[in-house]
C-alpha positions as CSV (number, residue, x, y, z in Angstrom):
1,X,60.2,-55.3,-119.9
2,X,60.4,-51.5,-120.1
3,X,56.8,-51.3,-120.7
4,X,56.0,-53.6,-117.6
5,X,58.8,-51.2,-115.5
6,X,56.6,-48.2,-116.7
7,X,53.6,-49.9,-115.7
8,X,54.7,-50.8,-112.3
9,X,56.3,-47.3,-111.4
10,X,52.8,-45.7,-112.3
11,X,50.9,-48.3,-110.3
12,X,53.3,-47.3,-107.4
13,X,52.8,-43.7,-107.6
14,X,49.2,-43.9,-108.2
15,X,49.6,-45.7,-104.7
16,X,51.5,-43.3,-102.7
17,X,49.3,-40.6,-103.9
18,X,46.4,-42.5,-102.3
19,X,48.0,-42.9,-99.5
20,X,49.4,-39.3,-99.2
21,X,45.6,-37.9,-99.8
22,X,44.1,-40.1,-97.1
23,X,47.0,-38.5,-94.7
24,X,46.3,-35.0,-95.4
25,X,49.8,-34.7,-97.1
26,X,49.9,-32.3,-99.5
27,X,52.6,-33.9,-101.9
28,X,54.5,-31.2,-102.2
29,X,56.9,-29.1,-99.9
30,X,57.1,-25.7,-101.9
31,X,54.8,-24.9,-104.3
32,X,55.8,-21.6,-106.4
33,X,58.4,-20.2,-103.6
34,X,56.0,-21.1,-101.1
35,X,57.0,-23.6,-98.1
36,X,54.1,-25.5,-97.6
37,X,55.8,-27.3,-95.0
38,X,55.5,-24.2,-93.1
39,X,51.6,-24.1,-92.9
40,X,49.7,-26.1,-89.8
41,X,46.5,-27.4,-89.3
42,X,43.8,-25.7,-90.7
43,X,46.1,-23.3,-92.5
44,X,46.4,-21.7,-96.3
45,X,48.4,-19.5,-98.6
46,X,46.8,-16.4,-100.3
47,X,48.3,-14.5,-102.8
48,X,47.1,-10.9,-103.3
49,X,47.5,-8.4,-105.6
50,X,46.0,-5.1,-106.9
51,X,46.2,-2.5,-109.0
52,X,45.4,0.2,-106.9
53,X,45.6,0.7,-102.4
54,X,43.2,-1.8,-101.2
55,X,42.8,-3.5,-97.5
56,X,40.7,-6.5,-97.4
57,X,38.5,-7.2,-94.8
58,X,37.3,-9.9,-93.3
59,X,34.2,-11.8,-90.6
60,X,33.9,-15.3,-90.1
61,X,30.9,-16.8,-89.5
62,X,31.8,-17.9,-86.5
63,X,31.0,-14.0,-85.0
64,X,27.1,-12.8,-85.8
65,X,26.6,-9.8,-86.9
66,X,30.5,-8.7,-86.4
67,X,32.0,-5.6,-88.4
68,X,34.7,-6.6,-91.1
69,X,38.2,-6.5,-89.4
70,X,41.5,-5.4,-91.5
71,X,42.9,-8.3,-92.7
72,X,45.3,-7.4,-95.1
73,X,46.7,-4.2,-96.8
74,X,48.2,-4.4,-100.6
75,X,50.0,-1.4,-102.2
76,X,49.3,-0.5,-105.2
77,X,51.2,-2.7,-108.0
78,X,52.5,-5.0,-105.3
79,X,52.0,-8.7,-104.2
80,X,51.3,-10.3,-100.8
81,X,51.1,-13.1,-99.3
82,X,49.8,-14.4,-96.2
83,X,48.2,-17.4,-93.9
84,X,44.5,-17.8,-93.3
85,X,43.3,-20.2,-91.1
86,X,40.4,-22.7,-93.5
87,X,38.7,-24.2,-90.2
88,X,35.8,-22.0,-90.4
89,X,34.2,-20.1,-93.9
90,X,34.3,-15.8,-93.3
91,X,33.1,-13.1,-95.8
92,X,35.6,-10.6,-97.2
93,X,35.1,-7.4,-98.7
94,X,38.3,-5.5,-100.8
95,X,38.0,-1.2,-100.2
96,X,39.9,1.3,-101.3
97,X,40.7,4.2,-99.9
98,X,40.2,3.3,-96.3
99,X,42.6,3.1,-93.3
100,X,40.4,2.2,-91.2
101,X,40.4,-0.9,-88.6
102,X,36.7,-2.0,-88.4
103,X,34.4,-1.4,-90.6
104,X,30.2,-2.1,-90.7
105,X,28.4,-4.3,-92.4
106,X,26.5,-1.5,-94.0
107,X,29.0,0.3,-94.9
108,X,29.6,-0.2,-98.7
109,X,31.4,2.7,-99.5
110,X,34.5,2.4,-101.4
111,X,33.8,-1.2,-101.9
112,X,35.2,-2.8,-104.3
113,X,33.5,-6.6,-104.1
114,X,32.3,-9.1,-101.5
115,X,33.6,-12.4,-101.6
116,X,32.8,-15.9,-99.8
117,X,35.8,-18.1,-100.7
118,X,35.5,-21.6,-99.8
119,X,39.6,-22.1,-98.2
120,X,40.9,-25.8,-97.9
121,X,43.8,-27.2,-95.9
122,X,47.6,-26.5,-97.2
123,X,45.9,-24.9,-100.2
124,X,47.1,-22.0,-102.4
125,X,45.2,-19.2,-103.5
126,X,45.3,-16.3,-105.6
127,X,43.5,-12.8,-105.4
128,X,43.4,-10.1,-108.1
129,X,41.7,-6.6,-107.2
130,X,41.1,-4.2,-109.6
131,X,38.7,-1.0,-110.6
132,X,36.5,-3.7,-112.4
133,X,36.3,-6.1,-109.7
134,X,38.0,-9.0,-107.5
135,X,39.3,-12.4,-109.4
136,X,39.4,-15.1,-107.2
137,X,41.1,-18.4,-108.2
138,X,42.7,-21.7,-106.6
139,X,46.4,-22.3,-107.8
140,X,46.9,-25.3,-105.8
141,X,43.9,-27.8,-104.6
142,X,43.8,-28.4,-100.5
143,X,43.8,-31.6,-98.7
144,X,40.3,-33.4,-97.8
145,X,40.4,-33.2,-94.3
146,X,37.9,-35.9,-93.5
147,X,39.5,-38.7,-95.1
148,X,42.0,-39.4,-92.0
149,X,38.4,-39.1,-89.7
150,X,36.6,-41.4,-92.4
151,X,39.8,-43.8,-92.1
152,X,39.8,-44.4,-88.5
153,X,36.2,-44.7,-87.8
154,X,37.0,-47.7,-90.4
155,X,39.3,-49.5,-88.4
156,X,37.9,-48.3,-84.9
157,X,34.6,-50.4,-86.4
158,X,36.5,-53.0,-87.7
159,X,38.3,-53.7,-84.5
160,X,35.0,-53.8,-82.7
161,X,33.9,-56.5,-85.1
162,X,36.8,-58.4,-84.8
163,X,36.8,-57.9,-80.7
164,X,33.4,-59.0,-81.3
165,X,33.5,-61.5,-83.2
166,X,36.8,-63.1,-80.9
167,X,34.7,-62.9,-77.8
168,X,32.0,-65.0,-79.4
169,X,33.9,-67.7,-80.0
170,X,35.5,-67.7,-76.9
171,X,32.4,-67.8,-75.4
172,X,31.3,-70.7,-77.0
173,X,34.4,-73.2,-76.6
174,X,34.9,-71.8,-73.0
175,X,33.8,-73.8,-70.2
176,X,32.7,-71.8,-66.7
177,X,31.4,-72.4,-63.5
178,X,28.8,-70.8,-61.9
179,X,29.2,-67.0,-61.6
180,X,28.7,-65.4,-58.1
181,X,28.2,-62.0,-57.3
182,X,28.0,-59.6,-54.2
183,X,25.3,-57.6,-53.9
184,X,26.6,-54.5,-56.2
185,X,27.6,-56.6,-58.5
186,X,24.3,-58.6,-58.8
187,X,22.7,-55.3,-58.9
188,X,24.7,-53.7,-61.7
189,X,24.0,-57.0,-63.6
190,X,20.4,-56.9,-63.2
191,X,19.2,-53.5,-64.0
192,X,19.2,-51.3,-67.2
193,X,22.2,-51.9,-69.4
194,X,20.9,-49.3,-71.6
195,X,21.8,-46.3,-68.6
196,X,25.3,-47.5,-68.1
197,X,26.2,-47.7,-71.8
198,X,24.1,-44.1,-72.4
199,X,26.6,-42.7,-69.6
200,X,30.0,-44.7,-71.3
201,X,28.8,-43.1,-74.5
202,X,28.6,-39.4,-73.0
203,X,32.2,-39.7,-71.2
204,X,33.9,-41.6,-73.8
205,X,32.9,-38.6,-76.0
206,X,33.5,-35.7,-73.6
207,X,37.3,-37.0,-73.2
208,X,37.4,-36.9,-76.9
209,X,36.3,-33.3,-77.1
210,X,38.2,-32.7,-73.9
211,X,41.1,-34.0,-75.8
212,X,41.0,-31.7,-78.8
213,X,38.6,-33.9,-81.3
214,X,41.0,-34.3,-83.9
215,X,40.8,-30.4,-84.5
216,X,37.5,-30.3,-86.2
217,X,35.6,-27.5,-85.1
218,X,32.3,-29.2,-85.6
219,X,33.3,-31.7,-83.2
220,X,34.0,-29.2,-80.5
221,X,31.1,-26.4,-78.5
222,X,29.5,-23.6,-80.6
223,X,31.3,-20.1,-79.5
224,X,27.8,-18.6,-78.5
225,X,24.8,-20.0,-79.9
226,X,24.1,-22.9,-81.7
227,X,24.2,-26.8,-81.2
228,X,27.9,-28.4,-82.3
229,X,28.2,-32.1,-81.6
230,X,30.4,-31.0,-78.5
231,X,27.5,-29.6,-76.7
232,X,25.5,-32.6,-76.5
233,X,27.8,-34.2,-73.6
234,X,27.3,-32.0,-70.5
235,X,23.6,-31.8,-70.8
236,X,23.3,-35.9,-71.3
237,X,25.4,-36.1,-68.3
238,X,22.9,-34.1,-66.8
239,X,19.8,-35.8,-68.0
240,X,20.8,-39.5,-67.4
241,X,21.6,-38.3,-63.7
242,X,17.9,-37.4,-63.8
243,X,17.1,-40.2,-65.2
244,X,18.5,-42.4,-62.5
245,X,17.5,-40.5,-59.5
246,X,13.9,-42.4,-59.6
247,X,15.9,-46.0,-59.7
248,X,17.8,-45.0,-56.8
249,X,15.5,-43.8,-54.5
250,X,13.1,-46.6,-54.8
251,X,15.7,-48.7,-54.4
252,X,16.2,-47.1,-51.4
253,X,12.7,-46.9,-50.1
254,X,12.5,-50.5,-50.4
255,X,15.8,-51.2,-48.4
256,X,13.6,-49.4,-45.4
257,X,16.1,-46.2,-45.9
258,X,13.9,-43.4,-44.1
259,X,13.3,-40.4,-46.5
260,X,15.4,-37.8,-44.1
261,X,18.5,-40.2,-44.7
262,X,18.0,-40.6,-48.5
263,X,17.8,-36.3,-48.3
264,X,21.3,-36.3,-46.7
265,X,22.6,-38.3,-48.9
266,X,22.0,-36.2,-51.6
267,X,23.5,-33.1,-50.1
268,X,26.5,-35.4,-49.0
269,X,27.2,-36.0,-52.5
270,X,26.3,-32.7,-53.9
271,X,28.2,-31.0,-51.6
272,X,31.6,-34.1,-52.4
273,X,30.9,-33.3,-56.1
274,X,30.9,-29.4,-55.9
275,X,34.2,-29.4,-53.7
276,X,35.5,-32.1,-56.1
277,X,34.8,-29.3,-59.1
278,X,36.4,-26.6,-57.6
279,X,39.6,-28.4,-56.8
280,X,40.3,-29.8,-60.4
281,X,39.7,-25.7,-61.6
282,X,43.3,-25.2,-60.0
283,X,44.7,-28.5,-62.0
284,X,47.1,-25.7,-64.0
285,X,48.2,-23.9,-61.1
286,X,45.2,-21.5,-60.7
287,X,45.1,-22.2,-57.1
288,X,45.4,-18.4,-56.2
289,X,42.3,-17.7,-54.1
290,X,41.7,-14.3,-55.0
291,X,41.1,-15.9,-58.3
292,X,39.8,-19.3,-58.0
293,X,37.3,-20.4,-60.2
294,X,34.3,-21.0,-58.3
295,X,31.8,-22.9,-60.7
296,X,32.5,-26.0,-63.2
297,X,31.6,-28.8,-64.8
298,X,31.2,-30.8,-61.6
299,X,29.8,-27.8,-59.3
300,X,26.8,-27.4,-62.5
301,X,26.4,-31.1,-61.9
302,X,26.0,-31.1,-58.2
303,X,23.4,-28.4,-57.9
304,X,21.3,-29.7,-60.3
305,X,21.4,-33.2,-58.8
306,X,20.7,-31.6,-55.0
307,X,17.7,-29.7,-56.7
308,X,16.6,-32.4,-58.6
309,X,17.3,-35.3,-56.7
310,X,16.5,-33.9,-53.5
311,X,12.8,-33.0,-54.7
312,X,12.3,-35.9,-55.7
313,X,13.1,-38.0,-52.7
314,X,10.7,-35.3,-50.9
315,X,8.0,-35.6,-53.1
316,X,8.2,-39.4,-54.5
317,X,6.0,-41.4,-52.5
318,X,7.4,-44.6,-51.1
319,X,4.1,-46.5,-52.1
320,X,2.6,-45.8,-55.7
321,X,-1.6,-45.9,-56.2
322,X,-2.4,-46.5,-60.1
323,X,-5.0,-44.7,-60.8
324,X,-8.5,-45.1,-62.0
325,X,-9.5,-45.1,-65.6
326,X,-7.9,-45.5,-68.8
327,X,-6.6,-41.6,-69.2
328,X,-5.2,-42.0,-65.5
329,X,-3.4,-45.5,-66.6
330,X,-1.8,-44.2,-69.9
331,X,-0.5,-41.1,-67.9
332,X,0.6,-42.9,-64.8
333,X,4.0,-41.8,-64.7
334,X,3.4,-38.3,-66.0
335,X,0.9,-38.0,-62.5
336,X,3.3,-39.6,-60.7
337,X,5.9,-37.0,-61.5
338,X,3.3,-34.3,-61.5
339,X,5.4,-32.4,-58.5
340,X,8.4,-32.6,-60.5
341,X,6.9,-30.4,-63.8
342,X,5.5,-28.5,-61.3
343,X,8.8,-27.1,-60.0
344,X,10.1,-27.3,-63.7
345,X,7.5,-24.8,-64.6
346,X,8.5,-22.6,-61.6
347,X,12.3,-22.7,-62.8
348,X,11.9,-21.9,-66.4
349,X,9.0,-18.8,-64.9
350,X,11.9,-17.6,-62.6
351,X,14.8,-18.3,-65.1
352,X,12.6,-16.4,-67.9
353,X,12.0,-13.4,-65.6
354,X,15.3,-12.9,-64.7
355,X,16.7,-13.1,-67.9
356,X,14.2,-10.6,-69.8
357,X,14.1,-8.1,-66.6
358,X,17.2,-7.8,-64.8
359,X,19.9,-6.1,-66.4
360,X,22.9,-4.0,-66.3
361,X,21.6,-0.2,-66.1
362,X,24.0,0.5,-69.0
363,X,22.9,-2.6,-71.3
364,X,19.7,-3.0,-73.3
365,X,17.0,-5.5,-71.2
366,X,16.6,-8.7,-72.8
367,X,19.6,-8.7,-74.5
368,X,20.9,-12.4,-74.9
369,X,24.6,-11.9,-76.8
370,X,28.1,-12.3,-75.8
371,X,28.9,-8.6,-76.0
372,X,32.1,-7.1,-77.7
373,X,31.7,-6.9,-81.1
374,X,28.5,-8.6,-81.9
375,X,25.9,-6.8,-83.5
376,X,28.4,-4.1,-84.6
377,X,29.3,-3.1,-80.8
378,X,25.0,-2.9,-79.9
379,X,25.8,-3.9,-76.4
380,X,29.8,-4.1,-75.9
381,X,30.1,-4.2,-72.0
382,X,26.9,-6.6,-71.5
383,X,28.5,-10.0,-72.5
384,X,25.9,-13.4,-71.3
385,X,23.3,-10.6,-70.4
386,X,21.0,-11.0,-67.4
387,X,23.4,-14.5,-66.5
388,X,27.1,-12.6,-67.3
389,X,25.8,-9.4,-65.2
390,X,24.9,-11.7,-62.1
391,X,27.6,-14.0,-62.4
392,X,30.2,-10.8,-62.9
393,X,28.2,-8.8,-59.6
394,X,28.0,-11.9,-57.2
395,X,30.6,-14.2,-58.1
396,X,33.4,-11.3,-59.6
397,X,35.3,-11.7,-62.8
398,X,38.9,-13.5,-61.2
399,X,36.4,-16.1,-60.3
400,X,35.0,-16.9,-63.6
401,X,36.1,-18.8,-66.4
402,X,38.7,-17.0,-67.9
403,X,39.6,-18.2,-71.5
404,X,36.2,-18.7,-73.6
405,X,36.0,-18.9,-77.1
406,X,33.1,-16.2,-77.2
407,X,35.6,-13.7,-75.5
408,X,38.3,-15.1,-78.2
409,X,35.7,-14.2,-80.8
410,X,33.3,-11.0,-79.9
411,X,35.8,-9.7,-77.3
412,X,33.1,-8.6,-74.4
413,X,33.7,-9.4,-71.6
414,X,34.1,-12.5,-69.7
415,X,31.4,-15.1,-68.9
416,X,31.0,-18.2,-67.5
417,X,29.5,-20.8,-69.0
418,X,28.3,-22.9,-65.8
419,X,27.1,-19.6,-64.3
420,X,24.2,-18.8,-61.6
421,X,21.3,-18.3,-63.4
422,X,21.7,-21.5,-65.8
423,X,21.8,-23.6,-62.7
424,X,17.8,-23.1,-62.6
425,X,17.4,-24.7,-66.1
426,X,20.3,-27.3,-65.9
427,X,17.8,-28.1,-63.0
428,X,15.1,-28.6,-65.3
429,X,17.5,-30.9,-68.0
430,X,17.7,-33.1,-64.7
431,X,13.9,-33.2,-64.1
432,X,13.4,-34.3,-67.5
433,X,15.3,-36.6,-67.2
434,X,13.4,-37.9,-63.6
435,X,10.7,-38.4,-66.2
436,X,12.3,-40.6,-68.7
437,X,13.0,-42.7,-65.5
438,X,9.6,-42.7,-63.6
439,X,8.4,-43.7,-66.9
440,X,11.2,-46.8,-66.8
441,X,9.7,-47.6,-63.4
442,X,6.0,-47.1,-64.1
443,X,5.8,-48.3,-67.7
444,X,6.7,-52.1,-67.8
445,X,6.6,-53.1,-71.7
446,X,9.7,-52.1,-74.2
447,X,7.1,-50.9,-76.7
448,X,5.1,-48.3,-73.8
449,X,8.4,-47.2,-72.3
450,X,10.2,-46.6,-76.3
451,X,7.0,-45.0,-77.7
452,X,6.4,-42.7,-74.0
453,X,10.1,-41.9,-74.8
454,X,9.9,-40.8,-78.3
455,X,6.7,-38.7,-77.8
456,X,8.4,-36.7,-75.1
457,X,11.7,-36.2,-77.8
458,X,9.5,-35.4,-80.2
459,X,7.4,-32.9,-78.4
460,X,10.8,-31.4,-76.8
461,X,12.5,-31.1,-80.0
462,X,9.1,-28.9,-81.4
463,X,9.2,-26.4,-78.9
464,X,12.8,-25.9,-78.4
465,X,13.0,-25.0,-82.4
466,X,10.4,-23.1,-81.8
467,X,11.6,-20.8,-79.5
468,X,15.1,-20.6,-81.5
469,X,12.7,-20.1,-84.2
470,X,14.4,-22.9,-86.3
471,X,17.6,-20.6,-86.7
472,X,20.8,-20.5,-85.0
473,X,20.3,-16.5,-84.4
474,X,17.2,-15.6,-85.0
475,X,14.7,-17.0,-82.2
476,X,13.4,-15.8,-79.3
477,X,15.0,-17.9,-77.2
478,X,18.5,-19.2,-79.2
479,X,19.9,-22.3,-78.1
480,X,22.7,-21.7,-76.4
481,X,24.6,-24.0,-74.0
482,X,26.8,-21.0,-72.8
483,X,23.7,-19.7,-71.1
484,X,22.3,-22.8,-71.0
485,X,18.4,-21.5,-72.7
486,X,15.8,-23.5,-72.3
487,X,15.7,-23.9,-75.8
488,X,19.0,-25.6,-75.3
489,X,17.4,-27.7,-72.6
490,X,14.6,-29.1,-74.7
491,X,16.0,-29.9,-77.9
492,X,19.6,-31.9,-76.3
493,X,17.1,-33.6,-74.0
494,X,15.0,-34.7,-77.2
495,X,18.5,-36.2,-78.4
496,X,19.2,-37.7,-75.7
497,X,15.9,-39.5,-75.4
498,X,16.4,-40.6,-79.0
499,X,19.7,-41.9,-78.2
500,X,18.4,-43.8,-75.0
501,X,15.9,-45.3,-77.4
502,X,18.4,-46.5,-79.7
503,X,20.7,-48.2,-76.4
504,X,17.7,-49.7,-74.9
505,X,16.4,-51.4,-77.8
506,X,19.9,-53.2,-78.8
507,X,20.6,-54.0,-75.3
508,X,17.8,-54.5,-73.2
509,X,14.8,-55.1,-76.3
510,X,17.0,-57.2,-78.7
511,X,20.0,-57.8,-76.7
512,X,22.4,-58.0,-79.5
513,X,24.4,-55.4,-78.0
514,X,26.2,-56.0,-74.6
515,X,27.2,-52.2,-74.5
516,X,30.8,-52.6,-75.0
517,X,32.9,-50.7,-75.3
518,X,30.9,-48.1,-73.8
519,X,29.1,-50.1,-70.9
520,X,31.7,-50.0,-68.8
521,X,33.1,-46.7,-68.2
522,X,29.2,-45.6,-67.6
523,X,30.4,-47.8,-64.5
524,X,32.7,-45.5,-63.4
525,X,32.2,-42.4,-65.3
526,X,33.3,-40.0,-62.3
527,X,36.8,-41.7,-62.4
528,X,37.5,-41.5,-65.9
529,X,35.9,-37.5,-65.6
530,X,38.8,-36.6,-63.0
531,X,41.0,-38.7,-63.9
532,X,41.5,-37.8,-67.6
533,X,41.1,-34.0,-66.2
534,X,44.2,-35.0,-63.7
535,X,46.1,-36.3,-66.7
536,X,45.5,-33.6,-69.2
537,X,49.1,-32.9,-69.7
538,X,50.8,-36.2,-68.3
539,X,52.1,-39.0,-70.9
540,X,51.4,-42.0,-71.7
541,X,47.6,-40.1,-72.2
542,X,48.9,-37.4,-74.2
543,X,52.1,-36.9,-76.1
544,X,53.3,-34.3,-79.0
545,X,56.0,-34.8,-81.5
546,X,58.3,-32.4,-83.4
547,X,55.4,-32.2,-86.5
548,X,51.8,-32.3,-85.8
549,X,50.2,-30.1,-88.7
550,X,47.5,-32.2,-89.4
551,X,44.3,-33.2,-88.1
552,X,44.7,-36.9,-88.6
553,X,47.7,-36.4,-86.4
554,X,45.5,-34.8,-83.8
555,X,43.2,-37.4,-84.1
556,X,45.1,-40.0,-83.6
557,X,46.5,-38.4,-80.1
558,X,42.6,-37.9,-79.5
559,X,41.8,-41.2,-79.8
560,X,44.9,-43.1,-77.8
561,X,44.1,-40.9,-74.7
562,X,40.4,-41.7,-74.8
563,X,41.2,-45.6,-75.6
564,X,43.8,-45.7,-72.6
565,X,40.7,-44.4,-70.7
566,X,38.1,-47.0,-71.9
567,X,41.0,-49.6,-71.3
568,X,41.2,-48.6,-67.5
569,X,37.6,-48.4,-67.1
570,X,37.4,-52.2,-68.4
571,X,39.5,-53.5,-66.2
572,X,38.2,-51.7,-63.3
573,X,34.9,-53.5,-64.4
574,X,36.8,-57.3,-65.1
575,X,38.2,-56.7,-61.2
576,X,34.3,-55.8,-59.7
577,X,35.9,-51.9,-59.0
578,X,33.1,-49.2,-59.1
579,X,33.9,-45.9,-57.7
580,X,30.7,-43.5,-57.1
581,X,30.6,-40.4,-54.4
């Protein structure tokens, strides 16, 4: 009886543990003196000690090229402790005999060893300095962060299948009459399910990153260059517009809509959308007008769109000639969009000259980093370059975006990230996109239009690494979404090409996918954009309670916001309500 007590009691605990490492609890609340209930998300304890004065130092790799900061000074024969945020790895280096605040990478003077230590969650470490060297060791093992991610993908899936699975038998025992439609509706039912869900997938995932992600940094934008999962959304927003703009304005040409009025229209809705931007910047109060922001999300969007789109309803003509020959067939909607690389070519010529020739007299030409401390202070007061010197002279700091992680990070000064200059090149993520849809119109067979597709992802992805040189730093052109590089351009348009590859073969090649959930808030994707922005702070979409230190917690809020979202936009769909400017 004892033996089957002990038994059970072990099988219990063995349980709880389980269930306590899949929840990011640590399983402890003090560990040694120390209250790990005190440590939050992405937090750690680190026990120093030393024989001798010694300041450690410290850059994460999150800042290129930075100096080592001052982290920490330890007395001689004393111990410290302190927090250090885990979220993203840093390099420290232990000196003696320096009081100093920043210190270079090349300086290795009075260095006593370099260390890379690999930090967890609600961990506990231990660091010994002495004349021989550093001794770094883990006293108590961190949380696995992923596990609460890994968890609810699971049952996310699961209730998908289920949902699935529920609706196909409903289908099947449920009688219907004949289904009537007006003319939208009809219109939404017959073309491309493969767009709507591409545009639900992009919103769906821009309210998650809108809404913190869970806390994992990978899900979130890169602080200056580089390509984070977060940085995919704007641009597919801004290549499925393009992709569009073809649909509607031969839909339009064969309603008998004369090209002038299709023109307005365009600026009609650019002009909405841009207005529409600048009045959800003063959602927090910043309504102040000496310090409005002027540019956004929405403004980026609309002057693409009037670029784009209105070329294209200039230059489109209302009747299309194939032409002659095999070479002219297989590139029929390449020559068809001829006038739209043309001006591509003319945007990334202008965009290219500016960047490389105009400058501020006191910063280098050319140079393409975030200012402050980057590079060891090389260009300290010429943060964004070329795009941050003509957003700073034309548009004026109080009316740019005020709180970016590169200014949290390098310290230069401010930039904003839907700026001037990258509206030329946002332009061209929009043309590209015109061509993925020409190629819809022109190219009638699933296996020309997925193969012209993939050709042009694969071609884009090659000479956007090229220019970045197939580094995150190193290129001639980096990708970076904060100046929007053509780099940038070319390689998210190559993944969203791939990704409307994958959508059209499930639900317009195979049909085994209906879209859901993501189909319909592609329907109304500018509602759930301002609405979600309206209700960044409002409950039932986002809530807090007294403890929240961990990133399944986080994720969790993350995910009810976005799913109250999808939730709205499927019964705006179930009651025939689409909302477009």
């Amino acid at each position: 009886m004892n033996d089957t007590t002990v038994k059970s009691n072990d099988t219990w605990q063995r349980i709880k543990e389980l269930a306590q490492s899949w929840l990011e609890d640590p399983g402890v609340e003090e560990y040694e003196g120390l209250n790990i209930t005190a440590l939050q998300r992405d937090e750690a304890y680190i026990v120093g000690s030393a024989d001798r004065d010694i300041g450690i130092y410290s850059v994460s790799d999150d800042c290129f090229r930075c100096p080592f900061e001052l982290h920490k000074k330890i007395a001689a024969g004393t111990k410290e402790t302190w927090v250090n945020n885990t979220a993203r790895r840093a390099t420290w280096r232990v000196y003696t005999n320096t009081t100093e605040q920043y210190i270079t990478t090349r300086n290795t003077t009075n260095m006593i060893c370099q260390l890379r230590p690999d930090l967890g969650q609600f961990g506990v470490y231990r660091l010994n300095a002495s004349g021989e060297g550093c001794n770094f060791t883990t006293s108590k093992e961190p949380v696995v962060i992923y596990k609460p991610l890994l968890l609810l993908l699971g049952v996310l899936i699961g209730a998908w299948l289920l949902y699935g699975i529920v609706k196909l038998i409903m289908s099947r025992i449920r009688v219907t009459g004949k289904l009537r439609y007006g003319d939208k509706e009809l219109a939404i039912q017959q073309r491309l399910r493969a767009l709507d869900t591409f545009r639900g997938i992009a919103i769906v995932f821009m309210i998650f990153v809108n809404d913190g992600a869970g806390g994992y940094w990978w899900l979130e934008h890169a602080t200056w260059n580089g390509l984070l999962a977060g940085d995919l959304v704007f641009p597919a927003f801004l290549w499925i517009m393009g992709v569009c703009i073809p649909l509607s304005v031969k839909s339009s040409f064969a309603k008998g809509v004369p090209r002038w009025k299709i023109v307005l229209q365009i600026v009609r809705r650019s002009c909405m959308m841009f207005l529409l931007g600048m009045s959800l910047n003063t959602v927090y109060g910043r309504n102040m007008l000496q310090q409005l922001r002027i540019f956004g999300v929405l403004q980026r969007l609309a002057v693409s769109y009037l670029i784009g789109a209105g070329f294209y309803a200039l230059t489109a003509p209302k009747y299309y000639t194939p032409p002659r020959g095999s070479c002219g067939q297989a590139l029929k909607d390449v020559l068809a969009c001829m006038w739209c690389w043309v001006l591509a070519v003319i945007l990334v010529a202008v965009h290219s000259t500016i960047t490389f020739t105009v400058h501020d007299p006191n910063c280098p030409i050319g140079y393409l980093g975030p200012g402050g401390k980057h590079d060891d202070w090389v260009a300290e007061d010429c943060g964004g370059g070329a795009a941050g010197y003509i957003d700073r002279l034309v548009l004026g700091e109080a009316h740019m975006f005020q709180n970016s992680d590169a200014k949290r990070i390098y310290g230069g000064l401010r930039t904003e990230p839907e700026g001037l200059l990258g509206c030329l090149t946002s332009a061209v993520q929009v043309l590209l996109g015109v061509q993925a849809g020409v190629t819809v119109l022109l190219q009638r067979s699933h296996k020309s239009r997925i193969s012209r597709w993939l050709s042009f992802g694969v071609v884009f992805a090659l000479v956007g690494a090229l220019l970045a040189g197939f580094s995150r730093e190193h290129g001639i052109v980096p990708i970076n979404k904060n100046l929007w590089s053509i780099s940038f351009v070319l390689v998210t348009s190559a993944c969203c090409l791939v990704l409307l590859c994958v959508c059209y073969t499930f639900t317009d090649v195979w049909r085994t996918w209906g879209g859901g959930p993501f189909r319909a808030p592609g329907l109304n994707a500018i509602v759930l954009y301002v609405g979600h922005s309206l209700a960044a702070r409002l409950f039932p979409f986002h809530w807090r309670i007294p403890i929240m230190r961990t990133h399944g917690i986080y994720l969790v809020e993350a995910v009810w916001g976005t799913a109250l979202w999808v939730i709205i936009a499927h019964v705006m769909a179930k009651k025939k309500v689409f909302i477009t400017l």
